[in-house]
MMTF fields as JSON, N, C-alpha, C and O atoms, coordinates in Angstrom:
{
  "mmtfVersion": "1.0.0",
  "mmtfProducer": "UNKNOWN",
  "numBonds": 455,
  "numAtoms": 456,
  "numGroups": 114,
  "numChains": 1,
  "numModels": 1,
  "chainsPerModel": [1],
  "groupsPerChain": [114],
  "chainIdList": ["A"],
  "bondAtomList": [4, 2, 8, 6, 12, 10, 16, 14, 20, 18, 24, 22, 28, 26, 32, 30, 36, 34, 40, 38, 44, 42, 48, 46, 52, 50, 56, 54, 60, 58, 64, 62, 68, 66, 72, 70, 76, 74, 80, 78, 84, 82, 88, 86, 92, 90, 96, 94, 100, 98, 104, 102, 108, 106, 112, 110, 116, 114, 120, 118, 124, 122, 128, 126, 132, 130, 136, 134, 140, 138, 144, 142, 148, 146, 152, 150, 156, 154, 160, 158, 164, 162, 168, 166, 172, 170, 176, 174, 180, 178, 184, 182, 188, 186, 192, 190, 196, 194, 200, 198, 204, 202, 208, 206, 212, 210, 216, 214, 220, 218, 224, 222, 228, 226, 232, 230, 236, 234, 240, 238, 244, 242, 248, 246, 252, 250, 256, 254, 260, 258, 264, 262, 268, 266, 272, 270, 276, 274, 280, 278, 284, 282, 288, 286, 292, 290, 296, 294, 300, 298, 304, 302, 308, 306, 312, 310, 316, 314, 320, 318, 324, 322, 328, 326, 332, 330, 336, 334, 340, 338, 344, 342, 348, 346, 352, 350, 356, 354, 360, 358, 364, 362, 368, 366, 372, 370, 376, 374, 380, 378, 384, 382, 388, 386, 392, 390, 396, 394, 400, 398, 404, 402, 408, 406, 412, 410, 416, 414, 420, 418, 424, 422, 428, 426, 432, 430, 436, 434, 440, 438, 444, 442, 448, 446, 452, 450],
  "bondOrderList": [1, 1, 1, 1, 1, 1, 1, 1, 1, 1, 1, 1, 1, 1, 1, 1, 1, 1, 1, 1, 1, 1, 1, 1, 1, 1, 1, 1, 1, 1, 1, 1, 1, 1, 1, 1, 1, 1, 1, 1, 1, 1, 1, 1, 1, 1, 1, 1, 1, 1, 1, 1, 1, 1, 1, 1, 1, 1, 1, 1, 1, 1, 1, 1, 1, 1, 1, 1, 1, 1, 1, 1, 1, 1, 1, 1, 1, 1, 1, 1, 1, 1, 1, 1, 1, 1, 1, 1, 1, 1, 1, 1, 1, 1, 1, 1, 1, 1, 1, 1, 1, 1, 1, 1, 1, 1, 1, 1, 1, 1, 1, 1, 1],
  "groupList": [{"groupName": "UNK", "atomNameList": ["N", "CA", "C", "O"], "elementList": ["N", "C", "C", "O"], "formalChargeList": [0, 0, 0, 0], "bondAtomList": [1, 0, 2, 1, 3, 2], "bondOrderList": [1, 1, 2], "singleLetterCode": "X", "chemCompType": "L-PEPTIDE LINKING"}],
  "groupTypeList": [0, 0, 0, 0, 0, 0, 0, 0, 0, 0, 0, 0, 0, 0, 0, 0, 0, 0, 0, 0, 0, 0, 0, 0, 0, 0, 0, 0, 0, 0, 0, 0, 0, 0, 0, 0, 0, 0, 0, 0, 0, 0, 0, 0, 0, 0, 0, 0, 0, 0, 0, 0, 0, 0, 0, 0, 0, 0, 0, 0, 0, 0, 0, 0, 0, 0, 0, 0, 0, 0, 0, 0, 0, 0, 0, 0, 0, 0, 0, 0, 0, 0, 0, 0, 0, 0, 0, 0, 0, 0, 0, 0, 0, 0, 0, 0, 0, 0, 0, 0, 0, 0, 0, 0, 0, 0, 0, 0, 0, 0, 0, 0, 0, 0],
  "groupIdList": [1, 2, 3, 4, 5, 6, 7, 8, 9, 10, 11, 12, 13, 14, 15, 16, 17, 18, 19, 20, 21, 22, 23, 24, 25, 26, 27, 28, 29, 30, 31, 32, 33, 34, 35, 36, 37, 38, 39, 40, 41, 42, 43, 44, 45, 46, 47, 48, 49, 50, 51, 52, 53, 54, 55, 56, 57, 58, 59, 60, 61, 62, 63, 64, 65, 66, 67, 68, 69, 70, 71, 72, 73, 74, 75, 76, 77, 78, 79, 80, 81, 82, 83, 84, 85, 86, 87, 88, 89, 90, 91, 92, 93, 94, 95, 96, 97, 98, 99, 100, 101, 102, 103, 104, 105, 106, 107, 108, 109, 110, 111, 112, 113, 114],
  "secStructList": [7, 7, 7, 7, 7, 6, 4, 4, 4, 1, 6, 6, 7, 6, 6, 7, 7, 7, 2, 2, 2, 2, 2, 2, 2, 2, 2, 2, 2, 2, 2, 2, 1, 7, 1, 2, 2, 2, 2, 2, 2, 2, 2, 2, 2, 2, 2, 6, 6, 1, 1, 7, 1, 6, 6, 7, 4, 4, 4, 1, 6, 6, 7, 7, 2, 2, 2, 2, 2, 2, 2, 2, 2, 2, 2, 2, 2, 2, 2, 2, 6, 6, 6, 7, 7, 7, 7, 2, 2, 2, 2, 2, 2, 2, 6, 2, 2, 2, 2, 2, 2, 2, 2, 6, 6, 7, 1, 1, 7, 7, 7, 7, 7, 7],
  "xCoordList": [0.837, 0.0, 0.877, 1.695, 0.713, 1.019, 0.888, -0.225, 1.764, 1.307, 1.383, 2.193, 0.071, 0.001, 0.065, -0.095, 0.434, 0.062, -1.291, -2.211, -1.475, -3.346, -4.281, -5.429, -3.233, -4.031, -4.778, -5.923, -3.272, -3.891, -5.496, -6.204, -5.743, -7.056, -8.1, -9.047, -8.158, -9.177, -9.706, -9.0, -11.62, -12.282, -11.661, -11.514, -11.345, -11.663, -10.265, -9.937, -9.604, -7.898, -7.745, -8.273, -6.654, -6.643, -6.264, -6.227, -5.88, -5.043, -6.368, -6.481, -7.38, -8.68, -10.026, -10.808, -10.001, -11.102, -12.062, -11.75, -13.313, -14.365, -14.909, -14.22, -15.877, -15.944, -16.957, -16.885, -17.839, -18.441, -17.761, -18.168, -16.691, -15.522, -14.562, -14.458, -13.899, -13.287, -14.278, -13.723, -15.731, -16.042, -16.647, -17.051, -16.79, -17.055, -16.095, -16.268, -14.53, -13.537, -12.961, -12.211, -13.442, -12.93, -14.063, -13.657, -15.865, -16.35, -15.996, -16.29, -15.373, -14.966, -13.91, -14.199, -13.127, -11.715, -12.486, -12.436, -13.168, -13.564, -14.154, -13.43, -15.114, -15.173, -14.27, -14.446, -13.055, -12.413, -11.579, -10.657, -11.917, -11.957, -11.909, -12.616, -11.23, -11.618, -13.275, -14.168, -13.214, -14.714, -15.068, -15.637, -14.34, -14.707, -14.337, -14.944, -13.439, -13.601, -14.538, -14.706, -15.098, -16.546, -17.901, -18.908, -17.623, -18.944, -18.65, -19.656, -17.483, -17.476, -17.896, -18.601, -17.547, -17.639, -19.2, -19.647, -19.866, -21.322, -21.903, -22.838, -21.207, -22.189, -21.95, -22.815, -20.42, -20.043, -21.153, -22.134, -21.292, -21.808, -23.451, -24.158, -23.937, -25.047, -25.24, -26.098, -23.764, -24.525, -24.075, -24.829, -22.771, -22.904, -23.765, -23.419, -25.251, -26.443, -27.266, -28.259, -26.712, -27.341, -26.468, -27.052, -25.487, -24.661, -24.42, -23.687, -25.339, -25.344, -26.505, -27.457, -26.549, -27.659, -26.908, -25.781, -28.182, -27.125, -26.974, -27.739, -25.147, -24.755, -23.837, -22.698, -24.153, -23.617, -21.828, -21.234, -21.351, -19.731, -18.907, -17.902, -19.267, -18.582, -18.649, -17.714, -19.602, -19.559, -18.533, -18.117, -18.253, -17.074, -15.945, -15.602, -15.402, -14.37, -13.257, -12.735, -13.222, -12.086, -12.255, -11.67, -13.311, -13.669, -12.484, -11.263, -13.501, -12.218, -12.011, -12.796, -10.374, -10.069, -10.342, -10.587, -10.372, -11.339, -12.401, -12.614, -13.114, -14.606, -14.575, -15.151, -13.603, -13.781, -13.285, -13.63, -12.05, -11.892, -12.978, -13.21, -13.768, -15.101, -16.093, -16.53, -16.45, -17.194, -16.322, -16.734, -15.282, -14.756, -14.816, -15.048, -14.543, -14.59, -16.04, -16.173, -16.902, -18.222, -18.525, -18.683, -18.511, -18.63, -17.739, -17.948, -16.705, -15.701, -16.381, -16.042, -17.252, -17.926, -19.15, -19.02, -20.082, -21.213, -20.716, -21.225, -19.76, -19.1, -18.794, -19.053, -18.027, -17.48, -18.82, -18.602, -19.941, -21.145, -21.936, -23.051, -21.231, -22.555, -21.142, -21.15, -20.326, -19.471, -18.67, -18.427, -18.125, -16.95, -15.791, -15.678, -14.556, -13.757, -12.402, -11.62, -12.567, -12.309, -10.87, -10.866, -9.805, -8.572, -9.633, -10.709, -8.963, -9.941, -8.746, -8.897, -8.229, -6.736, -8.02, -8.469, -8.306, -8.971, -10.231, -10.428, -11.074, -12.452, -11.866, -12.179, -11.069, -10.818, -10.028, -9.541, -9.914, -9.594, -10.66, -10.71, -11.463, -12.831, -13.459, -13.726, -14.09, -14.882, -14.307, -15.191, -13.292, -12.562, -12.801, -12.956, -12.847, -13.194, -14.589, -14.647, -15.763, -17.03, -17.261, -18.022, -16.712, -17.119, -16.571, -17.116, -15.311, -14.694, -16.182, -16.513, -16.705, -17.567, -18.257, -18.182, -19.179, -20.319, -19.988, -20.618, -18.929, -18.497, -18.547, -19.018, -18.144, -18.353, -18.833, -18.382, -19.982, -21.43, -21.68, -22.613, -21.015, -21.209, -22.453, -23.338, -22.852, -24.064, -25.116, -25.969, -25.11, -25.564, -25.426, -26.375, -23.7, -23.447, -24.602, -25.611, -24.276, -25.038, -24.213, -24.611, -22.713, -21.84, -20.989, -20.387, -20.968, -20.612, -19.288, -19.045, -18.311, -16.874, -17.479, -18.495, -16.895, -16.875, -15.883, -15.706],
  "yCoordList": [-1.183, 0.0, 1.239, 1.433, 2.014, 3.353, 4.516, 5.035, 5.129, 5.611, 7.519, 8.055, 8.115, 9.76, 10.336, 10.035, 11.663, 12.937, 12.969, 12.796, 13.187, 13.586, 14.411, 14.182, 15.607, 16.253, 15.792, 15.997, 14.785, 14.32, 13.567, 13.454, 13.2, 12.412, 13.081, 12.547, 14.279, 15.178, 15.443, 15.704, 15.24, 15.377, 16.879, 17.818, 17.096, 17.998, 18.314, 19.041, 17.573, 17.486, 16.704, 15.652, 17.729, 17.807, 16.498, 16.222, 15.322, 14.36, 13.329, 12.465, 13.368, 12.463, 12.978, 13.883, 12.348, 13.121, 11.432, 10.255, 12.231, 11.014, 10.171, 10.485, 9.262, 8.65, 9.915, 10.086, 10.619, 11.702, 12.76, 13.282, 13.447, 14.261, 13.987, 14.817, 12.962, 11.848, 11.919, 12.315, 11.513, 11.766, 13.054, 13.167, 13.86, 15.569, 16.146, 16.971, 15.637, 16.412, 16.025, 16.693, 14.678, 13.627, 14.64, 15.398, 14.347, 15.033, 16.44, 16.68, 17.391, 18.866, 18.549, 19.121, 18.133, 17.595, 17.703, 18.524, 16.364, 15.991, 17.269, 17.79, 17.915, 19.75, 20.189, 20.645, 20.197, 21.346, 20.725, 21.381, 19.558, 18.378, 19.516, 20.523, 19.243, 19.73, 19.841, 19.403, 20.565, 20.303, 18.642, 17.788, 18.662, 17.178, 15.731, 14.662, 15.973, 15.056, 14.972, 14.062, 16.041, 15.876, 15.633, 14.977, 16.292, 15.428, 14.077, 13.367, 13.45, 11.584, 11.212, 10.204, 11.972, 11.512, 11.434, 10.426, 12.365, 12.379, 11.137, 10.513, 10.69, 10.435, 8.74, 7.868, 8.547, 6.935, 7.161, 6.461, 7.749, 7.272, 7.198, 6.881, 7.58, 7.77, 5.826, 4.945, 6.005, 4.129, 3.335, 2.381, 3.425, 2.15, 2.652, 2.7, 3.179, 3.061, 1.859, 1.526, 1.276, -0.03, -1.347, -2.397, -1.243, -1.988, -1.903, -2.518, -0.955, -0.838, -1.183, -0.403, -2.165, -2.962, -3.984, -4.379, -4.591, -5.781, -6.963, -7.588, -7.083, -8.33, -7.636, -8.093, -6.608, -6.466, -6.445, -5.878, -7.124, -7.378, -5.907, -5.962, -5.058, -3.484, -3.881, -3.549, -4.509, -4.313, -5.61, -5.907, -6.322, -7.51, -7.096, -5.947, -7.476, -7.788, -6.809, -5.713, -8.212, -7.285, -7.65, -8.633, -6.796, -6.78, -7.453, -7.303, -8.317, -9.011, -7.657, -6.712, -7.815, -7.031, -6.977, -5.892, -8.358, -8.037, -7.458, -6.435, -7.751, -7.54, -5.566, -4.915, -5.117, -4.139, -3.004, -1.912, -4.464, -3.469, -3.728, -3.142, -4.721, -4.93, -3.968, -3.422, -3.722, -2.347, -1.066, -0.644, -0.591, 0.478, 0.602, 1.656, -0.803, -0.624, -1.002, -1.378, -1.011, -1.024, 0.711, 1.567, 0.703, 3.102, 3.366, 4.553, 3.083, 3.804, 3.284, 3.884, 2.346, 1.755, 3.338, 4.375, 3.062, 3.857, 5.458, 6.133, 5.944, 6.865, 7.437, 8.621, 6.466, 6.914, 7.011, 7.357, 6.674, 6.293, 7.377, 7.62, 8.28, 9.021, 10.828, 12.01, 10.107, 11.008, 11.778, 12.958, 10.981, 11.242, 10.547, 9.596, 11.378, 10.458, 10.629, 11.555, 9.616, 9.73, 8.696, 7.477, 9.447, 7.878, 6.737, 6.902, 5.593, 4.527, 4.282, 3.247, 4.78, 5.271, 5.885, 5.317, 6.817, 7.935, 7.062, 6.814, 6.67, 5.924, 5.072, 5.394, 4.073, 2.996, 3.484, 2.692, 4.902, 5.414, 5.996, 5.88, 6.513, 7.351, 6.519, 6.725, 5.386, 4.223, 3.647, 3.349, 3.393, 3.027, 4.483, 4.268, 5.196, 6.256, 6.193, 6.695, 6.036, 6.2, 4.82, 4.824, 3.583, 2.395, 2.711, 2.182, 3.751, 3.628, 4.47, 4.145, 5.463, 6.761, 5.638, 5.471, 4.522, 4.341, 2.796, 2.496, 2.336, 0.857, 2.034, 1.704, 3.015, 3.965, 4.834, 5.797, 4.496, 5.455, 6.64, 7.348, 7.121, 7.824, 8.249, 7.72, 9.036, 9.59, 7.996, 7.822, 7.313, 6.347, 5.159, 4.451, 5.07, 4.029, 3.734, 4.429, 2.263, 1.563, 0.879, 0.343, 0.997, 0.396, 1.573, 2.463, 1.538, 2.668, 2.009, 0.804, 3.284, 2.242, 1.536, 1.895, 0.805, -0.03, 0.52, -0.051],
  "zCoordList": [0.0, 0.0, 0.0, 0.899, -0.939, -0.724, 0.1, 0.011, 0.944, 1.623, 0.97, 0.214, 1.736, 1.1, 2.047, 3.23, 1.276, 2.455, 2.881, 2.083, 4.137, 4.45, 3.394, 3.016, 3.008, 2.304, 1.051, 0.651, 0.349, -0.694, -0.744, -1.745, 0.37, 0.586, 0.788, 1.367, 0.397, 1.022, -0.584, -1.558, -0.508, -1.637, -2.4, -1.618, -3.69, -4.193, -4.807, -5.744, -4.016, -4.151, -5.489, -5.848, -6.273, -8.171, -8.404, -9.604, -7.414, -8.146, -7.963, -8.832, -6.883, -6.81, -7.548, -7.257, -8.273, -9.186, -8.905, -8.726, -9.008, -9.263, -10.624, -11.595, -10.932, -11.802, -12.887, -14.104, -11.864, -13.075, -13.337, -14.375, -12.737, -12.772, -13.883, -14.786, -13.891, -14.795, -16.31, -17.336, -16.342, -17.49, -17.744, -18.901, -17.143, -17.498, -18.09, -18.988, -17.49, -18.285, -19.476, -20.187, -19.678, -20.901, -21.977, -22.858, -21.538, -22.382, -22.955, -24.126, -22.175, -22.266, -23.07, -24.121, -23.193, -23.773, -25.523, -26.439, -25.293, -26.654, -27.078, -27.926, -26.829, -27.397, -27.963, -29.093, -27.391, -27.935, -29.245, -29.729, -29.734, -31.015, -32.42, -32.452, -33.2, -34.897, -34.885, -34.16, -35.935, -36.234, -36.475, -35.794, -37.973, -38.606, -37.55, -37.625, -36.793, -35.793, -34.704, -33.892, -34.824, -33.567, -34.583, -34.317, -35.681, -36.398, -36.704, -36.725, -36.971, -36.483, -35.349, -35.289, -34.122, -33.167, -32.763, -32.217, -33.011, -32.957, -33.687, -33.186, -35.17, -35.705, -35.32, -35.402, -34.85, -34.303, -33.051, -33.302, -32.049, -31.112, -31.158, -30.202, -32.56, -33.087, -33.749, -33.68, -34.383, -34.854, -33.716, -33.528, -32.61, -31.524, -30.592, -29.411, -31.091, -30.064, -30.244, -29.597, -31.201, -31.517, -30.931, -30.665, -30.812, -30.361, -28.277, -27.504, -28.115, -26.669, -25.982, -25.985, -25.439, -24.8, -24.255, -24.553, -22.884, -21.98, -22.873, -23.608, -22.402, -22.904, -23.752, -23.849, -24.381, -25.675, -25.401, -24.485, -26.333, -26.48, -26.031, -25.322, -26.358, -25.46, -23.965, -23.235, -23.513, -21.625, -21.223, -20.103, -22.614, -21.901, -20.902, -21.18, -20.093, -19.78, -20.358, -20.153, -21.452, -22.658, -23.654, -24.11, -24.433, -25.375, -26.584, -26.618, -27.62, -28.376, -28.999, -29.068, -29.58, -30.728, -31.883, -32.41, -32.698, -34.042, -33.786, -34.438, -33.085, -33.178, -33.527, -34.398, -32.362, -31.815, -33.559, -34.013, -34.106, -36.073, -36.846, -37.903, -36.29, -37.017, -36.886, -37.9, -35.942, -35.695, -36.49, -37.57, -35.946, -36.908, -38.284, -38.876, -38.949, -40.701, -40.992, -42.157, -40.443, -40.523, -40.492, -41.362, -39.222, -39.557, -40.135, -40.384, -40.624, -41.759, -42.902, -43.922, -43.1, -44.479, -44.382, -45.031, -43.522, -43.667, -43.908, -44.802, -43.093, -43.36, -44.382, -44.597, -45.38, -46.33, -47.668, -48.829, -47.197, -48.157, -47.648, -48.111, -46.387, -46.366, -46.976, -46.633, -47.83, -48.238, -47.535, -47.79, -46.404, -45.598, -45.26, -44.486, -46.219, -46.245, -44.731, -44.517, -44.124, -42.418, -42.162, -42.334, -41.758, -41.543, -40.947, -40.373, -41.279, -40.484, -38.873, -38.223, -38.658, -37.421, -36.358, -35.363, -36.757, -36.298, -35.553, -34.363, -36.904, -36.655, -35.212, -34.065, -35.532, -34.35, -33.125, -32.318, -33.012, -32.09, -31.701, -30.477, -32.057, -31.471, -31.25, -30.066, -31.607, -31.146, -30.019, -29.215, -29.664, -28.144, -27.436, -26.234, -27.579, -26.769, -26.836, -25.713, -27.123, -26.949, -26.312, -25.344, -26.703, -26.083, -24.322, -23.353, -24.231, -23.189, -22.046, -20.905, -22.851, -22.13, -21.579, -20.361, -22.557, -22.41, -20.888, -19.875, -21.428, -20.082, -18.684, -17.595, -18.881, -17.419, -16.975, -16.354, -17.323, -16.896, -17.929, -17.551, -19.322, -19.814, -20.193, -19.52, -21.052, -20.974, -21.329, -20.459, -22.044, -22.859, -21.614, -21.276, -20.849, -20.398, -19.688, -19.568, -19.073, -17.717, -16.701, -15.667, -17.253, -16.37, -15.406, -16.007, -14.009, -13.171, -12.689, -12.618, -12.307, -11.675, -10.313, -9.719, -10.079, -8.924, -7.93, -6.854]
}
């Protein structure tokens, strides 16, 4: 066990942040995003609303990895058909970030830290 200063243990203190603290500033973060990367980002967390329900392979454990490039070149497919041409780098990085919001209570999530 690590041991701290007292102070550090005291609510409010910059290094203990909470689980809705933690995603308030992740969300604020993502704001200050490109444009065109926040209209992906809207529009990925717009199609894994279908993919979020109990059971669903996002709330695993650890989620497999194909699965997880399977989902990405799937919205980099619809994407590019709704005439947006997007790195697929990018796509499978923003989808781990929205799968990450939603496993921890994010706006959508149902899973809270423990």
């Amino acid at each position: 066990m690590v041991s701290r200063p007292f102070f550090m243990t005291l609510p409010g203190y910059p290094g203990r942040m909470d689980e809705n603290e933690i995603l308030n500033d992740l969300e604020y973060l993502q704001q200050t995003y490109p444009g065109e990367v926040r209209r992906c980002q809207r529009r990925i967390a717009e199609i894994l609303d279908k993919y979020d329900y109990e059971g669903s392979m996002i709330y695993d454990e650890y989620p497999d990895r194909l699965s997880l490039f399977r989902i990405a070149d799937t919205i980099s497919t619809i994407l590019e058909q709704e005439a947006e041409k997007v790195s697929k780098d990018l796509i499978h990085v923003l989808v781990c970030n929205e799968i990450y919001k939603r496993r921890h209570g994010g706006r959508r999530g149902m899973i809270a830290f423990l």
